[in-house]
GUDOKOL-410474 format. One record per residue (C-alpha): residue number from 0; y, z, x; residue in one letter. Coordinates in Angstrom, 3 decimals. Example, Ala and Ser with C-alpha at 12.3 -4.5 7.8 and 13.67 -1.06 7.14 Angstrom:
<r><pos>0</pos><c2>-4.500</c2><c3>7.800</c3><c1>12.300</c1><code>a</code></r>
<r><pos>1</pos><c2>-1.060</c2><c3>7.140</c3><c1>13.670</c1><code>s</code></r>
# end
This chain:
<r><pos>0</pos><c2>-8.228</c2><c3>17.704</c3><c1>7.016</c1><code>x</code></r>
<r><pos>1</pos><c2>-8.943</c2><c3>19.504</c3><c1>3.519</c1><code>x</code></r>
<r><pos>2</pos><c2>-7.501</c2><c3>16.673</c3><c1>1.821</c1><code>x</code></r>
<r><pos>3</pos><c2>-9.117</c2><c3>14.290</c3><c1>3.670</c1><code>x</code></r>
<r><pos>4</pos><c2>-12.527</c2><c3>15.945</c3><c1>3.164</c1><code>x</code></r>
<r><pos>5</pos><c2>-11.335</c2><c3>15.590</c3><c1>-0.828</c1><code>x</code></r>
<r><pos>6</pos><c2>-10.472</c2><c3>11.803</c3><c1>-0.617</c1><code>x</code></r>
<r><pos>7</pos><c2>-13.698</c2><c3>11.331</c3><c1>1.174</c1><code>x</code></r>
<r><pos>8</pos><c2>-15.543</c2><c3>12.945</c3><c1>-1.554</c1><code>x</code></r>
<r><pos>9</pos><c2>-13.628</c2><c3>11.116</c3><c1>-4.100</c1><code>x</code></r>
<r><pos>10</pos><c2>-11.396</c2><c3>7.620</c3><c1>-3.187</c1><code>x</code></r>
<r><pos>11</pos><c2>-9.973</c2><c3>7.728</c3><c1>-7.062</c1><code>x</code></r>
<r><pos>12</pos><c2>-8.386</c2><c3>11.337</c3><c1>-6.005</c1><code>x</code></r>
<r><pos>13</pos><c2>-4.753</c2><c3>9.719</c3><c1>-5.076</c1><code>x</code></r>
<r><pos>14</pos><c2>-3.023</c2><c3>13.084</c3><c1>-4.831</c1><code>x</code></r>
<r><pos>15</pos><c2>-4.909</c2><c3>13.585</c3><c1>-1.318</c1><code>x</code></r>
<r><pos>16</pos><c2>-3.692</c2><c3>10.657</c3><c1>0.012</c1><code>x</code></r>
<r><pos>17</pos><c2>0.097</c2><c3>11.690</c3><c1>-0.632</c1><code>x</code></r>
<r><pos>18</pos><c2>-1.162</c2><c3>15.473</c3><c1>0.850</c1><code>x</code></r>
<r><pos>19</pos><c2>-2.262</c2><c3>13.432</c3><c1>4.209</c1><code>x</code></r>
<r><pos>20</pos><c2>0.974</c2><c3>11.527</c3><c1>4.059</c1><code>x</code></r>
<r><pos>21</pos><c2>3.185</c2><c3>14.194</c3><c1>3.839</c1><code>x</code></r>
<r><pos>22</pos><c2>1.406</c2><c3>16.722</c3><c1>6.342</c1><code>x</code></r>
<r><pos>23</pos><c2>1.255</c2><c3>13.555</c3><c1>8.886</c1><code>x</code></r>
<r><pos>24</pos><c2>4.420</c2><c3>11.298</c3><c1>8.157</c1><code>x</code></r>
<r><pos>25</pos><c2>6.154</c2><c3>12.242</c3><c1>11.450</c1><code>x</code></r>
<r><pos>26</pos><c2>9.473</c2><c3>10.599</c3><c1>12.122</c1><code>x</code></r>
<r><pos>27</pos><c2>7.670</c2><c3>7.263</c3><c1>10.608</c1><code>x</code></r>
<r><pos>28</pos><c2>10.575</c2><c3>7.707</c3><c1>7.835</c1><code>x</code></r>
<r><pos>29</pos><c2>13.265</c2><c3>8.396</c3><c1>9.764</c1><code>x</code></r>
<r><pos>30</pos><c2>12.007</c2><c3>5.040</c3><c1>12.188</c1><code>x</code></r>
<r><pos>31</pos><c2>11.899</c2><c3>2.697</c3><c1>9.082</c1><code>x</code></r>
<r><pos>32</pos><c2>15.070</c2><c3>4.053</c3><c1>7.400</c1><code>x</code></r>
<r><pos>33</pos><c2>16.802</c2><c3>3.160</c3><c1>10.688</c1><code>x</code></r>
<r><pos>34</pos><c2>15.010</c2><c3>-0.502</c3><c1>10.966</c1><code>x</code></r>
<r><pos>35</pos><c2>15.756</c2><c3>-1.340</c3><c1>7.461</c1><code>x</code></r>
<r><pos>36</pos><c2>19.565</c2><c3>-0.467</c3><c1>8.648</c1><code>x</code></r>
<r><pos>37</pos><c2>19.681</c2><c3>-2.309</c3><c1>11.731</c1><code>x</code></r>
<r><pos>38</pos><c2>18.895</c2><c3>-5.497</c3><c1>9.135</c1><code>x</code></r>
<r><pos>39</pos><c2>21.556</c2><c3>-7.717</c3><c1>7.188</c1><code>x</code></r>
<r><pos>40</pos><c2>18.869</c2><c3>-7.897</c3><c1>3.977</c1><code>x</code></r>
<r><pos>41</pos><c2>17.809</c2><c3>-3.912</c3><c1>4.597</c1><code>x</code></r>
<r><pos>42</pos><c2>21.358</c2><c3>-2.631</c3><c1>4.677</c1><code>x</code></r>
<r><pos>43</pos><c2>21.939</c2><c3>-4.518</c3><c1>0.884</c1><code>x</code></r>
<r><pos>44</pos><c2>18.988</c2><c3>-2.746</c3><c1>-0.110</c1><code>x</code></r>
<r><pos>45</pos><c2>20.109</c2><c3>0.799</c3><c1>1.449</c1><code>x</code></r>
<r><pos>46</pos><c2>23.235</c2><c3>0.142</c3><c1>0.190</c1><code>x</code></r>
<r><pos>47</pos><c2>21.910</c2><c3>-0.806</c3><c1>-3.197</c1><code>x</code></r>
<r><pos>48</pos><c2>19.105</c2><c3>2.344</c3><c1>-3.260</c1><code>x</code></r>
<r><pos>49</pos><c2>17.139</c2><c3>0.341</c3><c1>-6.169</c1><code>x</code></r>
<r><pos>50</pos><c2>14.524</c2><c3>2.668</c3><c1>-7.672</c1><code>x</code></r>
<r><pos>51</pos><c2>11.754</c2><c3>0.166</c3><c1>-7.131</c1><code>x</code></r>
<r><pos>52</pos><c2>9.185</c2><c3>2.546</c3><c1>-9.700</c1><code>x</code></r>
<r><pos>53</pos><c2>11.785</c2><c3>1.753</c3><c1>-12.498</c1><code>x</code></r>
<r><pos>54</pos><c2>11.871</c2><c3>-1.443</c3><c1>-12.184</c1><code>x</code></r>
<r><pos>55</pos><c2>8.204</c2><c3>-2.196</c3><c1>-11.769</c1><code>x</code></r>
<r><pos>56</pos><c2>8.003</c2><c3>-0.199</c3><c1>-14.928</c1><code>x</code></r>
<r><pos>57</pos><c2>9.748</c2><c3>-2.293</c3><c1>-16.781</c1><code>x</code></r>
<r><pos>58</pos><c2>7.239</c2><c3>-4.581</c3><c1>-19.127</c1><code>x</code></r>
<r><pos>59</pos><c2>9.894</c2><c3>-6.706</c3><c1>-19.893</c1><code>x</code></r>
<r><pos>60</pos><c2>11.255</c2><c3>-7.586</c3><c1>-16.769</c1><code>x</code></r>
<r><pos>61</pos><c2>7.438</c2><c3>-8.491</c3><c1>-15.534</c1><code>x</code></r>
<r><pos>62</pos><c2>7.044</c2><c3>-10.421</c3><c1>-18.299</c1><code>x</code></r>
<r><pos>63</pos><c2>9.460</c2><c3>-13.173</c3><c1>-17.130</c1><code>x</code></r>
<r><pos>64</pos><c2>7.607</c2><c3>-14.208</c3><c1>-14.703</c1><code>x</code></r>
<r><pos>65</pos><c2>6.243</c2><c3>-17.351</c3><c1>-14.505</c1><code>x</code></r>
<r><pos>66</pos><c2>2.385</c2><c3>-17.837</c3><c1>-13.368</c1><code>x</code></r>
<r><pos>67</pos><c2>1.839</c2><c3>-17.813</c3><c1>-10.241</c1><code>x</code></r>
<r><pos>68</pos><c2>4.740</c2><c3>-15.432</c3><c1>-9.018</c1><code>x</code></r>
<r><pos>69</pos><c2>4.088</c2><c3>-12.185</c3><c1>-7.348</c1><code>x</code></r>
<r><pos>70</pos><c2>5.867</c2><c3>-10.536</c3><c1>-10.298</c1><code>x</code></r>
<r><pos>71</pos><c2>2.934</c2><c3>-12.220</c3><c1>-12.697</c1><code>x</code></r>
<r><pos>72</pos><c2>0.304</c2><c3>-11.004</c3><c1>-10.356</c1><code>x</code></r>
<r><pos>73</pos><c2>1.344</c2><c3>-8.101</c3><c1>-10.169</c1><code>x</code></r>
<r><pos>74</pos><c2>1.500</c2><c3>-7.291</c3><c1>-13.215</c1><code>x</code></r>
<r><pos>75</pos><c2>-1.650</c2><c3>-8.499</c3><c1>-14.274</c1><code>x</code></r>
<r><pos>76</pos><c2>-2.937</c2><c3>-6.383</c3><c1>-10.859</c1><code>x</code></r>
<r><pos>77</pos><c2>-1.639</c2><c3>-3.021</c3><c1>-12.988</c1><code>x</code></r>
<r><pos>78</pos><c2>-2.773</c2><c3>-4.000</c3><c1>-16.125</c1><code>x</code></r>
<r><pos>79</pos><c2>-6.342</c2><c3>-4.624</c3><c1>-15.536</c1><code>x</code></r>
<r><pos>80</pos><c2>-6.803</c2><c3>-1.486</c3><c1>-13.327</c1><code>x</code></r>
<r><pos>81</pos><c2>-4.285</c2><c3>0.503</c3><c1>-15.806</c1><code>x</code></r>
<r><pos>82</pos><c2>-2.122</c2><c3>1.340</c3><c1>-13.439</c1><code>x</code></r>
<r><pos>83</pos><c2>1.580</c2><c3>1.950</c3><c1>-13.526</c1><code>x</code></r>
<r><pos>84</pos><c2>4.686</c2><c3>2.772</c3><c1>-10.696</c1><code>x</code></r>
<r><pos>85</pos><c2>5.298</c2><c3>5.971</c3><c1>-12.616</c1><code>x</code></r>
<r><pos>86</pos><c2>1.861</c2><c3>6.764</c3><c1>-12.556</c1><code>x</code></r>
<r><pos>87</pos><c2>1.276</c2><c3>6.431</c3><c1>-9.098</c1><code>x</code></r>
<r><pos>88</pos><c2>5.130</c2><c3>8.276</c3><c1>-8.295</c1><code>x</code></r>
<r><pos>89</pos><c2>3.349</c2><c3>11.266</c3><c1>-10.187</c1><code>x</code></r>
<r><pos>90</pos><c2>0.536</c2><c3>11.807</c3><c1>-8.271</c1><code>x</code></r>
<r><pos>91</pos><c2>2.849</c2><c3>11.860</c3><c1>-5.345</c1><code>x</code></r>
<r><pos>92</pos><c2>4.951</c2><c3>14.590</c3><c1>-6.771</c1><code>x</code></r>
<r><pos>93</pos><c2>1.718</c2><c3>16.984</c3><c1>-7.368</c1><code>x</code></r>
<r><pos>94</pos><c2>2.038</c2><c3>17.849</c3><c1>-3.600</c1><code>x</code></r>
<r><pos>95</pos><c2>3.703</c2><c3>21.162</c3><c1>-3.136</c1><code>x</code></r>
<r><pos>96</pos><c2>6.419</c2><c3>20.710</c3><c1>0.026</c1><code>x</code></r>
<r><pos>97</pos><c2>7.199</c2><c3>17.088</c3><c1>-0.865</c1><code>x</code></r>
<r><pos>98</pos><c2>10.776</c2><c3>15.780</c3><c1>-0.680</c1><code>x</code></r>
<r><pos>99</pos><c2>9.929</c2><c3>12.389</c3><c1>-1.774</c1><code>x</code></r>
<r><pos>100</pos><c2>12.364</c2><c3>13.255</c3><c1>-4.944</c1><code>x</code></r>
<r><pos>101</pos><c2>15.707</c2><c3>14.434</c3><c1>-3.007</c1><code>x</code></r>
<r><pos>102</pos><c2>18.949</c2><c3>13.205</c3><c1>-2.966</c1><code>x</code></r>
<r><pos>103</pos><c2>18.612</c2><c3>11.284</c3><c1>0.456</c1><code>x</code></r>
<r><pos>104</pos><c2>18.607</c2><c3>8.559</c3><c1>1.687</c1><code>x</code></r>
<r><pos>105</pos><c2>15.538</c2><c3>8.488</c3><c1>3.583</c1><code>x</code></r>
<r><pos>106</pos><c2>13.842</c2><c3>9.978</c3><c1>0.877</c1><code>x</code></r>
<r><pos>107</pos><c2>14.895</c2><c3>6.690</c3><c1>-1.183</c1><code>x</code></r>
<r><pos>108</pos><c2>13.116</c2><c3>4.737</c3><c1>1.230</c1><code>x</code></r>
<r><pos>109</pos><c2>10.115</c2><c3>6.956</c3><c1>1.164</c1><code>x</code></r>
<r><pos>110</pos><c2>9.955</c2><c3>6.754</c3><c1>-2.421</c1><code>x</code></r>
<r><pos>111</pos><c2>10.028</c2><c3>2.564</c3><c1>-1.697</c1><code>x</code></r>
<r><pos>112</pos><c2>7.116</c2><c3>2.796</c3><c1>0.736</c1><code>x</code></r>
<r><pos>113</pos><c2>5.470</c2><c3>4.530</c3><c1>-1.848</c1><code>x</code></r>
<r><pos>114</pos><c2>6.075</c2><c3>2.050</c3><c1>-4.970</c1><code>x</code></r>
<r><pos>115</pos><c2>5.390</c2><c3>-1.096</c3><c1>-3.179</c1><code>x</code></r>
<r><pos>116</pos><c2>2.009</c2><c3>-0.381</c3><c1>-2.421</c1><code>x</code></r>
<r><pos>117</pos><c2>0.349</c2><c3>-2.273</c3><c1>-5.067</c1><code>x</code></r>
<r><pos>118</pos><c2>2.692</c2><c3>-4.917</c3><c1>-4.661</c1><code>x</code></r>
<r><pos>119</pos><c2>1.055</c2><c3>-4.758</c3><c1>-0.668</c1><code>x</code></r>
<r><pos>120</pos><c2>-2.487</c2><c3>-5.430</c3><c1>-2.772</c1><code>x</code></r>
<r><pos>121</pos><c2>-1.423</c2><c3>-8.232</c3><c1>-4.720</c1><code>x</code></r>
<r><pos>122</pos><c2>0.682</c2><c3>-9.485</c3><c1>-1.194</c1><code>x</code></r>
<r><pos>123</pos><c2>-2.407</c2><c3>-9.065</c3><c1>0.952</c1><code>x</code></r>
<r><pos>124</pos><c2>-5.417</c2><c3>-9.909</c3><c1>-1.900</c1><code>x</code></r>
<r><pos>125</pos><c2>-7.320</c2><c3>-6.329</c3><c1>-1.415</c1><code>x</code></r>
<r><pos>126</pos><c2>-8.700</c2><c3>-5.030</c3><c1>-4.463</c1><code>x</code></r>
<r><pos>127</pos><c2>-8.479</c2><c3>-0.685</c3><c1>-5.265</c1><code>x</code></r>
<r><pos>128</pos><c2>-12.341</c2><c3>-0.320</c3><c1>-4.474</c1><code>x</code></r>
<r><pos>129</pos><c2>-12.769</c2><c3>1.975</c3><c1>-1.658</c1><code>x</code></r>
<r><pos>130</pos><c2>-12.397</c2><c3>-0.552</c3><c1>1.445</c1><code>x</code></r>
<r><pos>131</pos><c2>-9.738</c2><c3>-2.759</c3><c1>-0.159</c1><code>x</code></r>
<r><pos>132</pos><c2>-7.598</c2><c3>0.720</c3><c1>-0.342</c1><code>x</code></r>
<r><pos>133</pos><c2>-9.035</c2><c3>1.195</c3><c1>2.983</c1><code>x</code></r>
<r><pos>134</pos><c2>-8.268</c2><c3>-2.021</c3><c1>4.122</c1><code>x</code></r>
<r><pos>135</pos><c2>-4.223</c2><c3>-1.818</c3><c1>2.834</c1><code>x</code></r>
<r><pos>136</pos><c2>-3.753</c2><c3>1.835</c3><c1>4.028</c1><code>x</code></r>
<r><pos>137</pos><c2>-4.849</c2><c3>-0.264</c3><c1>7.410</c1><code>x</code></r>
<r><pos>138</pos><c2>-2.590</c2><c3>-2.838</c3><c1>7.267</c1><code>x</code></r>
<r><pos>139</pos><c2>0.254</c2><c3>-0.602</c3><c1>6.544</c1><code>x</code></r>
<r><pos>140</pos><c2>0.221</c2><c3>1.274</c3><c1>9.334</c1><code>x</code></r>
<r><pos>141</pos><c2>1.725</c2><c3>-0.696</c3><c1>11.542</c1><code>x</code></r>
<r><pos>142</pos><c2>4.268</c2><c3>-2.309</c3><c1>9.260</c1><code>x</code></r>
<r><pos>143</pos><c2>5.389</c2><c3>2.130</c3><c1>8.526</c1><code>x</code></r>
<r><pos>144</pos><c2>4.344</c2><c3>3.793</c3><c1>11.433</c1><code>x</code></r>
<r><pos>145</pos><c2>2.802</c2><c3>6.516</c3><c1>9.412</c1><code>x</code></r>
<r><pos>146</pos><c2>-0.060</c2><c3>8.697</c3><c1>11.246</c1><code>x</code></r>
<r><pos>147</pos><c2>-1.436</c2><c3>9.446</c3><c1>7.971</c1><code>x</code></r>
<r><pos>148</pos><c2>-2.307</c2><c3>5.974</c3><c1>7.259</c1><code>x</code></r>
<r><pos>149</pos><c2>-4.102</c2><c3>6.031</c3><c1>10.420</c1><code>x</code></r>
<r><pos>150</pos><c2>-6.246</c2><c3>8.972</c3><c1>9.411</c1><code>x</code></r>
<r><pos>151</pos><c2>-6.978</c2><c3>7.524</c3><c1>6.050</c1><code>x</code></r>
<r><pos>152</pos><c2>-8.252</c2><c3>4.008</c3><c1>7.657</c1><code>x</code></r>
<r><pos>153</pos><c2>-10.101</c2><c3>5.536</c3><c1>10.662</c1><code>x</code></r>
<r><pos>154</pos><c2>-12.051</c2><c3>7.918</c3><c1>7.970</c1><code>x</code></r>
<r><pos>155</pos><c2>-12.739</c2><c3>5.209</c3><c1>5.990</c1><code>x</code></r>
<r><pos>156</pos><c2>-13.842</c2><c3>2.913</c3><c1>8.824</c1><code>x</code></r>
<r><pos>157</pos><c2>-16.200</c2><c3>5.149</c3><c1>10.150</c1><code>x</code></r>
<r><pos>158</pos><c2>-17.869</c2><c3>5.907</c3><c1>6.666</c1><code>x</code></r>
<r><pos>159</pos><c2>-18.590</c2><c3>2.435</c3><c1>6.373</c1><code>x</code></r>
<r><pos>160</pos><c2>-20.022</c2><c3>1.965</c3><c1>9.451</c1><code>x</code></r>
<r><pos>161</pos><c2>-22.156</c2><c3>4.951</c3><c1>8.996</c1><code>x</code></r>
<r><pos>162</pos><c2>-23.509</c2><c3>3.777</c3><c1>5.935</c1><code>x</code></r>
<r><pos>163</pos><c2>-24.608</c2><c3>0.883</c3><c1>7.709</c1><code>x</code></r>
<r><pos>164</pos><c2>-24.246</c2><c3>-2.139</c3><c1>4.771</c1><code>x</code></r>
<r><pos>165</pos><c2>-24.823</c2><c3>-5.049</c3><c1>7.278</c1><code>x</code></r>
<r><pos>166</pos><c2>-21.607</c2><c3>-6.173</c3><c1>6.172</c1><code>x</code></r>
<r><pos>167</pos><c2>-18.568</c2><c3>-6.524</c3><c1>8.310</c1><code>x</code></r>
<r><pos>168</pos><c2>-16.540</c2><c3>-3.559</c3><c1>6.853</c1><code>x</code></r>
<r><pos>169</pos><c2>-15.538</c2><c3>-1.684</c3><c1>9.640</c1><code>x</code></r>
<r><pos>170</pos><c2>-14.431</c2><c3>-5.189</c3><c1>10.977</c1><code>x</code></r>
<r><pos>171</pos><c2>-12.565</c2><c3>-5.602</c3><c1>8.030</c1><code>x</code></r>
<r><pos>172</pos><c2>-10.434</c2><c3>-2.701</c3><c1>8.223</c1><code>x</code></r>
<r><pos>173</pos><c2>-9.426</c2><c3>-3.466</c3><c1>11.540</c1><code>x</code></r>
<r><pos>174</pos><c2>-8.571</c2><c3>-7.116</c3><c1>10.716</c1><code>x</code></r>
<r><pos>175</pos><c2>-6.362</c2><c3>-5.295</c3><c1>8.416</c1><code>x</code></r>
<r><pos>176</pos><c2>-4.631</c2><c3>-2.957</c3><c1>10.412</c1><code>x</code></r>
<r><pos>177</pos><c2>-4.325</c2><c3>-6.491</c3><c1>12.753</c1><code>x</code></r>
<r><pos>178</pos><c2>-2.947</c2><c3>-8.887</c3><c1>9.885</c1><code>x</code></r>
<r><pos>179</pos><c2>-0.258</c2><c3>-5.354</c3><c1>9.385</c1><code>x</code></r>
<r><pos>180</pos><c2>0.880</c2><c3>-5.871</c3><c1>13.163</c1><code>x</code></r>
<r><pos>181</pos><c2>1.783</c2><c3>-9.964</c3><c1>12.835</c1><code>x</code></r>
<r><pos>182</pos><c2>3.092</c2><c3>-9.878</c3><c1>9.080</c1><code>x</code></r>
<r><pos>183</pos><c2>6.975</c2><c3>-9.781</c3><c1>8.666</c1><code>x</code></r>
<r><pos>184</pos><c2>8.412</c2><c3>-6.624</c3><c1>8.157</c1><code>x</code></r>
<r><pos>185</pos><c2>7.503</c2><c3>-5.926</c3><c1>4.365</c1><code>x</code></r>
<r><pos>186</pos><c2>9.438</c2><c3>-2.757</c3><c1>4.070</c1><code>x</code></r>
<r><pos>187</pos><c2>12.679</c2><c3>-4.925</c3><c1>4.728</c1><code>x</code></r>
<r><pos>188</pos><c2>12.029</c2><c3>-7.197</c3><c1>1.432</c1><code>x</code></r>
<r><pos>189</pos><c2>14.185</c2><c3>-7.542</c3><c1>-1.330</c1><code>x</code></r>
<r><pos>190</pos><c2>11.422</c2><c3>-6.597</c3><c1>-3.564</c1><code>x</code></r>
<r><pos>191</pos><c2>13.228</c2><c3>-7.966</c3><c1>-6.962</c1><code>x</code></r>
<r><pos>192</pos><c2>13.592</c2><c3>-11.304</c3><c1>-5.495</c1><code>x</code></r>
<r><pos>193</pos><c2>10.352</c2><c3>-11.655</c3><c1>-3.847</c1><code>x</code></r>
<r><pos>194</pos><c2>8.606</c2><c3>-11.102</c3><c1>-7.582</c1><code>x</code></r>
<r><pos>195</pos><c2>10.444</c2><c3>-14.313</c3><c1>-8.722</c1><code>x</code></r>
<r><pos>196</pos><c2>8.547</c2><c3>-16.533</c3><c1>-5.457</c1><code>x</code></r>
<r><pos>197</pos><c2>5.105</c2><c3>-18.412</c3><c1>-5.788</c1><code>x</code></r>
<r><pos>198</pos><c2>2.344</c2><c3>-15.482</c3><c1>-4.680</c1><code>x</code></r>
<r><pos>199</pos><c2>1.049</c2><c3>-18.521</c3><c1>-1.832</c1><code>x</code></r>
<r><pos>200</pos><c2>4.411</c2><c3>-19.405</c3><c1>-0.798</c1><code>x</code></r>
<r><pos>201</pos><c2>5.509</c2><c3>-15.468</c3><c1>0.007</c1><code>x</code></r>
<r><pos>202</pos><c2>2.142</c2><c3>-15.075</c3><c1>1.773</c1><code>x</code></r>
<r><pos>203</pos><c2>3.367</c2><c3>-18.114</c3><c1>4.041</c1><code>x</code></r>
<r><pos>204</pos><c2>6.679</c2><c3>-16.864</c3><c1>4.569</c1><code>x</code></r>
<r><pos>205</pos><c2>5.679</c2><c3>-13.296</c3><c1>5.216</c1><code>x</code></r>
<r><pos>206</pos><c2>2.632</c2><c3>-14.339</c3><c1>7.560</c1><code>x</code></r>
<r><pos>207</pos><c2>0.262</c2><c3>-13.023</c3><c1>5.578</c1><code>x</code></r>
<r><pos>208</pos><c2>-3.505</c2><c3>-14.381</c3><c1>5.904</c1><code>x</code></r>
<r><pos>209</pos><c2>-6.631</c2><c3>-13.953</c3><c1>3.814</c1><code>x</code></r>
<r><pos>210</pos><c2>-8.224</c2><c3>-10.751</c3><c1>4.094</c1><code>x</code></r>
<r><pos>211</pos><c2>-11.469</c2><c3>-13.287</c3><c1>5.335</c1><code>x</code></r>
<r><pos>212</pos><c2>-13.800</c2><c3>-10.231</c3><c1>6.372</c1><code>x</code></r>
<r><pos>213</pos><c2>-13.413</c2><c3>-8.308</c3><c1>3.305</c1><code>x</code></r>
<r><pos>214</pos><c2>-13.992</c2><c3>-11.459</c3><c1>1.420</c1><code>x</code></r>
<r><pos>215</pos><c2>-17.391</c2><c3>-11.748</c3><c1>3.007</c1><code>x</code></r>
<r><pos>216</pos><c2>-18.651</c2><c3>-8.084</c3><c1>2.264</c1><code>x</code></r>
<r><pos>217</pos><c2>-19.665</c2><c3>-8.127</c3><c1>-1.683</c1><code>x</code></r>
<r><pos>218</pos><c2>-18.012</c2><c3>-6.208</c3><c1>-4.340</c1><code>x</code></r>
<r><pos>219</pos><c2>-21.232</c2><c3>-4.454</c3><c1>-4.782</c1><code>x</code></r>
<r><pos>220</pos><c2>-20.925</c2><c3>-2.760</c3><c1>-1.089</c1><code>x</code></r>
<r><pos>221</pos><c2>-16.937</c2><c3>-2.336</c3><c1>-1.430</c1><code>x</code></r>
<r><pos>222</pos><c2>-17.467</c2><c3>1.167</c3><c1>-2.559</c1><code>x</code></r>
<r><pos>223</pos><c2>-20.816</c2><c3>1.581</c3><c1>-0.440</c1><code>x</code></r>
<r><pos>224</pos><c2>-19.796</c2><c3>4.490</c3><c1>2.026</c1><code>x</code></r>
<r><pos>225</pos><c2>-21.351</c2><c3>7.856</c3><c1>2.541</c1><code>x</code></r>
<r><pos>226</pos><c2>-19.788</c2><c3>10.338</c3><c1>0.487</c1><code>x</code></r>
<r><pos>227</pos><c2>-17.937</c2><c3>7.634</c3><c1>-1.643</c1><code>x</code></r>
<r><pos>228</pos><c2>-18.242</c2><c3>7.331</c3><c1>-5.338</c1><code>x</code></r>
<r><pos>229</pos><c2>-20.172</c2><c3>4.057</c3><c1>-6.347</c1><code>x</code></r>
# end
């Protein structure tokens, strides 16, 4: 609740979302480790354990894709917020009692869950102000399972509400948390090939519709809520 206090105070403070995360991931690991098994694709990708942070750090690689691609999206996504998958795998490893580094399996797919989530943005067409993180950390819950994303999205919610914009963003992050429960599986991807596809065409496939609510609130009010930085 300290940490959440902190990210309140301060959305660009990443290493309290990875506190929350840890303190409140549950068995949500353990559940998706054994779903990506139970799957043909998942058990390549287990089998496989790609580190998805080296990869998406690799310039090159993102280079090659064409416009219009998820991989050319993304990387124009990083590079105009200058962000980077080691960047954001650092902040993660500031937390005192995390494991996210071991020699595990499950902590490989914990590490995935963590590097894909600005892929999610580009996927989903939130931006990093406060309610489009808001609105992904919503829409991942159900696809991970993770209490802590709860937390984080209920917080944020309410903050919005009680700044009372007279825009829908309290609607918005639900319609996020609800687009989360009907997309495919995202966790399950093959991540390297799903870079190469059309950005449209992988939103079709993965049932994935515009974010419509947050699109009506302006990027003004995005960062509007009580104890948020403007």
């Amino acid at each position: 609740m300290r940490a959440f206090g902190r990210l309140v105070a301060d959305k660009e403070d990443t290493r309290q979302v990875f506190e929350i995360m840890n303190a409140l991931a549950g068995r949500s690991i353990e559940w998706g480790y054994q779903r990506l098994m139970d799957t043909p694709q998942g058990g390549i990708q287990a089998y496989q354990q790609v580190e998805l942070s080296d990869r998406l750090q690799d310039r090159d690689w993102l280079a090659g894709f064409p416009e219009g691609t998820v991989g050319a999206a993304y990387l124009a996504f990083i590079d105009s917020r200058n962000l980077s998958a080691y960047g954001l795998a650092a902040e993660s490893n500031k937390v005192a009692d995390t494991e996210i580094e071991a020699a595990h399996p499950r902590a490989w797919y914990a590490r995935r869950i963590r590097d894909v989530h600005d892929i999610w943005h580009v996927l989903t067409g939130y931006q990093t102000d406060a309610l489009g993180e808001a609105c992904v950390v919503a829409f991942s819950l159900p696809q991970t399972r993770s209490t802590g994303f709860g937390l984080i999205a209920a917080g944020a919610a309410v903050q919005f509400m009680r700044a009372r914009t007279g825009h829908p963003c309290g609607r918005a992050v639900l319609q996020a948390w609800r687009n989360g429960r009907k997309a495919s599986w995202l966790p399950g991807e093959d991540y390297e090939a799903l870079m190469a596809e059309p950005l449209d065409a992988a939103r079709a496939r993965l049932r994935i519709p515009r974010p419509t609510l947050y699109e009506r609130v302006p990027p003004q009010t995005r960062n509007a809520y009580l104890g948020g930085q403007a």
